[in-house]
Every structure is written in C-alpha cells, then in structure tokens.
N, C-alpha and C positions, 0 to 999 in steps of 0.2 A: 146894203143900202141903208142910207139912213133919211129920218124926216127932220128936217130943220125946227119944223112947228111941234116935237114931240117929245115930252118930260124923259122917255126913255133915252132916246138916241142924242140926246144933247148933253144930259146930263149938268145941268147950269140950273138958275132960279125955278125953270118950271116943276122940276124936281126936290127943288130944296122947297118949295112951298107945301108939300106935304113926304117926302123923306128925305131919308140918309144917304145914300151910295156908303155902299160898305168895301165890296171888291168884285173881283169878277170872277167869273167861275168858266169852264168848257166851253158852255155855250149858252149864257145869260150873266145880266149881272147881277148886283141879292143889294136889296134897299129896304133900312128898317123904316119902318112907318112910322113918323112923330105921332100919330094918335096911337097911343099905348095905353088905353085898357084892357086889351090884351097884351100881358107881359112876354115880349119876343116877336109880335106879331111882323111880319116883313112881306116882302115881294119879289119873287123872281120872276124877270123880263127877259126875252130874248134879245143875243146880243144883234142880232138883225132886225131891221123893220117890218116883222112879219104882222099881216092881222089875225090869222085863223091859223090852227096847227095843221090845216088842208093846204097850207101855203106852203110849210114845211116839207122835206123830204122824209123818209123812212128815218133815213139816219139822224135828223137834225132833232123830228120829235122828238127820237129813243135819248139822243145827248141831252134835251132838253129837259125832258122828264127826271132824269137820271139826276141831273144838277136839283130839282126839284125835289127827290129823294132825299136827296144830300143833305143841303138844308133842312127838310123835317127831320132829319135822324140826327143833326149838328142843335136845332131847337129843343128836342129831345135830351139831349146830354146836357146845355145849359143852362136851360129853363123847367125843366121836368115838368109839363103841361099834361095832364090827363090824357087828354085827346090834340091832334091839329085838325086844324077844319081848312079846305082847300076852297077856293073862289077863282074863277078865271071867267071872269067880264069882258068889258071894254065895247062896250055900247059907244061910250063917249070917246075913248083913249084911240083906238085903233092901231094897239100893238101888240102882242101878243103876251100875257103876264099872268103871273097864279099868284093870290094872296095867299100868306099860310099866318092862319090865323091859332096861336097854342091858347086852348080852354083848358080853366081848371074848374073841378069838382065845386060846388059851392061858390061860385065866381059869378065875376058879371056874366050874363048871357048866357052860362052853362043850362042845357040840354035844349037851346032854342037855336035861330040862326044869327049870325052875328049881323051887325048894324054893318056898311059900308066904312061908315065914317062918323062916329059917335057922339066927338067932340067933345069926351072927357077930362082927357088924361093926356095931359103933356108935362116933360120934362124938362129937367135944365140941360143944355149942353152936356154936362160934365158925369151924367145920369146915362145919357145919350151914347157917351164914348164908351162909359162903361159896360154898357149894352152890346156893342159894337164888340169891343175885345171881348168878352162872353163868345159870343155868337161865332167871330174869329177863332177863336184858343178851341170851338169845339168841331169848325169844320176840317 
C-alpha cells in the first residue's frame, strides 16, 4: 500500500526536501539525510505504508530490521563512526522508519542525544553523490 501524501511512498519533492533516495534494499529503502552533521547520518523506511512495527508481520519486521542491520554495518565500513545511534519516530510522518545516526568521539553531539534536525551542515550536491557512492561501495 502506498500514501500519496507521504515523503516515503512517493518518493518525489516531499522527500527531496529533506533527503537523498539512495536505493532500495529487501524491504525498505535507505535515504541519506541532507542535514549532515552527522557524517553518514541516513534513514531506513519501509518499503510499505506501515505506521507501527505491530502493523508488520514476524517476517516483515525480522527483513526489516535486518536491512537496518545492513546499513549500520555498510555506515560502519564507510564512515567509521564511533558509535550509530538509532531513532524511530514518526509522531508526524506516519511511516514506519529508523534514523541511523554515526557519532564520533569528540564530535558534534557525542555522548548526548542527537538533535532531530540541527540545521547545520549541508552540502553540495557533488558532496552528496560522494556520500552516496561511499555508502553504496560499502553495502
């Protein structure tokens, strides 16, 4: 199922207003986040219109998660962040999605919680792709 009014399942401007679409995975797809003070920082969303992982099945969580996995262990090899810090909201959004946000040691925000949306640090495009193929080359 998909929601017409929803940055995930559309995939068009409401998405490009604050990420990337990178590519898709099993069963979500992986969106780097233009606010990058967190170097690597992204989102994996379910490739369905779910709101709660109680919406999910057994199986769809465990694929979910597991793409989830994926990506911090893909951010990990890229980016070598200290720690990932995980976030799954959606007060507002009502889809299902986990930010994975890589802290480093001595960095912004290390050993606190991270900001939603900081409104630091944005790149150029071409900053952007490079990120992208990174993140790519390590899933």
């Amino acid at each position: 199922m998909k929601d017409t009014n929803c940055s995930y399942c559309m995939r068009n401007e409401l998405l490009d207003a604050f990420g990337l679409f990178v590519c898709e995975l099993p069963s979500s797809i992986l969106v780097l986040f233009r606010e990058q003070s967190h170097p690597g920082r992204c989102i994996v969303a379910a490739k369905e219109h779910v709101s709660e992982i109680t919406d999910m099945t057994e199986e769809q969580m465990d694929a979910f998660y597991r793409d989830v996995r994926h990506v911090a262990a893909a951010l990990h090899q890229a980016f070598h962040p200290d720690k990932v810090n995980y976030g799954a909201y959606g007060d507002t959004c009502g889809h299902c999605h986990v930010h994975l946000v890589p802290k480093y040691r001595d960095a912004f925000e290390w050993g606190g919680t991270f900001a939603m949306n900081p409104q630091k640090k944005f790149l150029t495009e071409e900053e952007y792709q490079a990120m992208i193929e990174r993140l790519k080359a390590a899933l």
